[in-house]
BANUBA-669712 format. One record per residue (C-alpha): x, y, z. Coordinates in nm, 2 decimals, padded with zeros to 4 digits, always signed. Example, Ala and Ser with C-alpha at 12.3 -4.5 7.8 and 13.67 -1.06 7.14 Angstrom:
# residues 2
+--------+--------+--------+
!      u !      v !      w !
+--------+--------+--------+
! +01.23 ! -00.45 ! +00.78 !
! +01.37 ! -00.11 ! +00.71 !
+--------+--------+--------+
This chain:
# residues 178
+--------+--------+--------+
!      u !      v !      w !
+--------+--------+--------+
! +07.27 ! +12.87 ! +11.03 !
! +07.34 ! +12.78 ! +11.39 !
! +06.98 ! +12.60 ! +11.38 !
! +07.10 ! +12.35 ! +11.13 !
! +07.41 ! +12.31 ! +11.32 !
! +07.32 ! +12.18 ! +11.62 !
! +07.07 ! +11.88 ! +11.47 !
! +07.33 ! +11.81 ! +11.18 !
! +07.56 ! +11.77 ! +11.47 !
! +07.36 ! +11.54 ! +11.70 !
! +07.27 ! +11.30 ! +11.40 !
! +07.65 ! +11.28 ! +11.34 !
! +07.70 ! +11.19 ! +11.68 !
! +07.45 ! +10.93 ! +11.65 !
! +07.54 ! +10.81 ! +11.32 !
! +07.93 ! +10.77 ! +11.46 !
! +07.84 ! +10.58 ! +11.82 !
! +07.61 ! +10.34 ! +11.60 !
! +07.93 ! +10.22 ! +11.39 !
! +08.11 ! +10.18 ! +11.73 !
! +07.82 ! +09.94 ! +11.89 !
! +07.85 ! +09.70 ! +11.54 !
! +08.20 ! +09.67 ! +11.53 !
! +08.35 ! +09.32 ! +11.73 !
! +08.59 ! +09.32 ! +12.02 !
! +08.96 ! +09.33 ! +11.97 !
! +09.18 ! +09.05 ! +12.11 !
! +09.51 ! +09.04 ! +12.19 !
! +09.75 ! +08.74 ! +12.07 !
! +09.94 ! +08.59 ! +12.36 !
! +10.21 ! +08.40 ! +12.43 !
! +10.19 ! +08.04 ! +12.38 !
! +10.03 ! +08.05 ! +11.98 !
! +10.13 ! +07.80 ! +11.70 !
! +10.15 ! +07.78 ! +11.37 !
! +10.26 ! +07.49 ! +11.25 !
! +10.30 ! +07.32 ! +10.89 !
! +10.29 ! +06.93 ! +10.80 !
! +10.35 ! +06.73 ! +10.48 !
! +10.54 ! +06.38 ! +10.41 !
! +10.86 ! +06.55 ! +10.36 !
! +10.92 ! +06.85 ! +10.58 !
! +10.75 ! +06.95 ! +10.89 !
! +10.79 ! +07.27 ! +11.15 !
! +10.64 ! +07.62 ! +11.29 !
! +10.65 ! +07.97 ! +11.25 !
! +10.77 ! +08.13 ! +11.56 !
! +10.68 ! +08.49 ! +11.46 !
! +10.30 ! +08.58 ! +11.43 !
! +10.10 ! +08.87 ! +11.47 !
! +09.80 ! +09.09 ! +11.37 !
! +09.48 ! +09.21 ! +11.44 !
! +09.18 ! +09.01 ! +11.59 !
! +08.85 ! +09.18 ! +11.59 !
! +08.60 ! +08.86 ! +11.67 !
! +08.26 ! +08.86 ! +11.83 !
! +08.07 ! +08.47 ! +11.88 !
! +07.74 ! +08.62 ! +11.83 !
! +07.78 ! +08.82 ! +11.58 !
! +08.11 ! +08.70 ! +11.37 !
! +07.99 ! +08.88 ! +11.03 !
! +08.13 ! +09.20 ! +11.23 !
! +08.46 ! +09.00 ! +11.26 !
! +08.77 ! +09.14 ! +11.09 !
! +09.09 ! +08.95 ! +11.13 !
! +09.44 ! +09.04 ! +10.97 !
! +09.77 ! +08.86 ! +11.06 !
! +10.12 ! +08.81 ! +10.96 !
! +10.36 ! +08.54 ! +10.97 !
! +10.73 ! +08.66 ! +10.94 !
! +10.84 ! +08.39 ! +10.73 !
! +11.24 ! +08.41 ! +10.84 !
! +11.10 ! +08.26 ! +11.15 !
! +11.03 ! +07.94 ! +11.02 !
! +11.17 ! +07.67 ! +11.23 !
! +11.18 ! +07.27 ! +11.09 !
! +11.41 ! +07.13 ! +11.38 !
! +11.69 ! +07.15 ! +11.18 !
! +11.94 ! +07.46 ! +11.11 !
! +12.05 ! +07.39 ! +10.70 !
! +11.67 ! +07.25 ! +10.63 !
! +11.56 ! +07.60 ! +10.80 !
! +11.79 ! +07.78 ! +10.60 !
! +11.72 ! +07.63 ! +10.27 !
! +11.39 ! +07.72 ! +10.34 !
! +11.43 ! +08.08 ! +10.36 !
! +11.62 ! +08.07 ! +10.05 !
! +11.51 ! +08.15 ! +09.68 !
! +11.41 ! +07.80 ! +09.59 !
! +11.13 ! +07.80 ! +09.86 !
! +11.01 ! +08.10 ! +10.04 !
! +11.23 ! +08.36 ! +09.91 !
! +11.24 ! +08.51 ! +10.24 !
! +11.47 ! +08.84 ! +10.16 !
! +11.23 ! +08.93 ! +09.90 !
! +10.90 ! +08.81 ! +10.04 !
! +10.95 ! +08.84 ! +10.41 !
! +10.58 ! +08.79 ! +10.53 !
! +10.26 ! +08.53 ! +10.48 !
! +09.96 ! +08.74 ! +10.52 !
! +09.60 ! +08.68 ! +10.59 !
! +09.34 ! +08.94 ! +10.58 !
! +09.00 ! +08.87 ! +10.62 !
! +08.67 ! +08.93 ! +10.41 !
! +08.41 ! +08.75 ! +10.60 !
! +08.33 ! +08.57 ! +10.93 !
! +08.01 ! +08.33 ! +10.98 !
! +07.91 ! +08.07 ! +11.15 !
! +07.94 ! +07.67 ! +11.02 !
! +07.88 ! +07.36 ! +11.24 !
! +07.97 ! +07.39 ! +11.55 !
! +08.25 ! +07.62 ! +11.49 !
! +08.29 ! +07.96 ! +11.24 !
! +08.46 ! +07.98 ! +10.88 !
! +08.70 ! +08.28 ! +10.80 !
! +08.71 ! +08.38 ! +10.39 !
! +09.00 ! +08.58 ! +10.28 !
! +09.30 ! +08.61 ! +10.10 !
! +09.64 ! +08.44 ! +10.17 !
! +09.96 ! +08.62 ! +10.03 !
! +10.29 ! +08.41 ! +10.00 !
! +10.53 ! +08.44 ! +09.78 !
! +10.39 ! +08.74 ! +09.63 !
! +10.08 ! +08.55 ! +09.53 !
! +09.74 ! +08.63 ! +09.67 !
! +09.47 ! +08.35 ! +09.67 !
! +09.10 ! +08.37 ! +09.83 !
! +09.15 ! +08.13 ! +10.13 !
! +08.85 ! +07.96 ! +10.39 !
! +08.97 ! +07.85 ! +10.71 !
! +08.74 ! +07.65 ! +10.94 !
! +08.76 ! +07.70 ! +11.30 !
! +08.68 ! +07.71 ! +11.67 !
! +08.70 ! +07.94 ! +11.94 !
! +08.67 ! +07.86 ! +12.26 !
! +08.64 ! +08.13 ! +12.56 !
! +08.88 ! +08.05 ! +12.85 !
! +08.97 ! +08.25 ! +13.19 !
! +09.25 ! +08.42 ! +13.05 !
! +09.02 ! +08.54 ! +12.74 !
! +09.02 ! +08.24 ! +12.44 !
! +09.16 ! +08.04 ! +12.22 !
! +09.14 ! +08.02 ! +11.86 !
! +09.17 ! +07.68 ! +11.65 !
! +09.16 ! +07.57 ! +11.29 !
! +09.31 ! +07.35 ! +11.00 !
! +09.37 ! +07.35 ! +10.66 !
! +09.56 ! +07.28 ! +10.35 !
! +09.77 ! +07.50 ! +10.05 !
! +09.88 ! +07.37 ! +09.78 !
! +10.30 ! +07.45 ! +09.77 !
! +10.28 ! +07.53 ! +09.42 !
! +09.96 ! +07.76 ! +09.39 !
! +10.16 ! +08.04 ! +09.58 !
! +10.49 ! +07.92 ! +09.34 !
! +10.68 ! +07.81 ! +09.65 !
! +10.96 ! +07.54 ! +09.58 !
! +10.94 ! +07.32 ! +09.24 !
! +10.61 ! +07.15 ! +09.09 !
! +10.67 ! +06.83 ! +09.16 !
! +10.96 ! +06.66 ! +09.28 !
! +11.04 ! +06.49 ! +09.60 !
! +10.81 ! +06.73 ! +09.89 !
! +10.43 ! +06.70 ! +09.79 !
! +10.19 ! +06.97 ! +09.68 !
! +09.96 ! +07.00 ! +09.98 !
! +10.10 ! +07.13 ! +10.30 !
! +09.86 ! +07.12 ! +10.62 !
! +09.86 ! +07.41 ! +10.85 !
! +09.77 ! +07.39 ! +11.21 !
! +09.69 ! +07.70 ! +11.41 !
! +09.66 ! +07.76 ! +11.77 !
! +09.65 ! +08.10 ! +11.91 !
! +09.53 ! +08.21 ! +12.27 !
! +09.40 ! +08.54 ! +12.31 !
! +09.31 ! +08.81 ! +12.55 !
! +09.06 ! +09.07 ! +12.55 !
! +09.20 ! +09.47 ! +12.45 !
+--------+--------+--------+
């Protein structure tokens, strides 16, 4: 018995270390990030964000990225437009308190990287690709990226009406090596 052990053991070693060599380096999210929403009618940022960021530039299929948005954070610039929003006609924040991304795939496109996943909000979950950029700086780097939802798709506010369907969403968020 103890001559099986001691191979069976070594290839489990091996087997383990190999799993840690493919996986991409965390990052830290650092002061200074913002999220940031824009349509003809209403416009403002999240002030809370966080997650995790596993990212590698050379290999981004090993990429894993899963964040969080507390949505009571939500600031337009204005107190009763912030609190409207919060409220059950829009984001329903007391019953859904967070927008969450979690990530299925990274890869490269043009001269920047895609991110597939799904988007919760509002209790709905939709597959979601966000283009964008990251750029290594002294501190450690800085992620970039746009793109629009559709208000209604995750049931937020009324079809229709007075604020449009698509909202844009601008991110920003520097990070720093774990």
């Amino acid at each position: 018995m103890n001559k099986l052990f001691y191979p069976i053991a070594a290839i489990l070693i091996l087997a383990a270390s190999a799993f840690t060599f493919l996986s991409a380096p965390g990052w830290q999210i650092a002061d200074g990030y913002s999220i940031s929403f824009t349509n003809d009618e209403a416009s403002g940022i999240f002030k809370d964000f966080k997650g995790t960021v596993l990212f590698d530039e050379q290999n981004p299929g090993a990429g894993k990225f899963d964040v969080v948005i507390d949505v009571t954070s939500i600031n337009t610039g204005n107190g009763l437009q912030n609190k409207h929003a919060k409220s059950d006609e829009w984001f329903d924040a007391a019953k859904y308190p967070q927008i969450h991304f979690v990530s299925r795939s990274i890869a490269r496109a043009g001269n920047g990287y895609q991110v597939t996943g799904d988007l919760e909000m509002h209790g709905v979950k939709k597959p979601t690709t966000i283009p964008f950029t990251f750029k290594r700086t002294a501190q450690g780097g800085a992620f970039t990226g746009s793109f629009t939802v559709n208000r209604s798709d995750f049931g937020i506010g009324k079809p229709g009406g007075e604020v449009p369907e698509p909202v844009k969403l601008d991110i920003s968020v520097p990070v720093t090596k774990l």
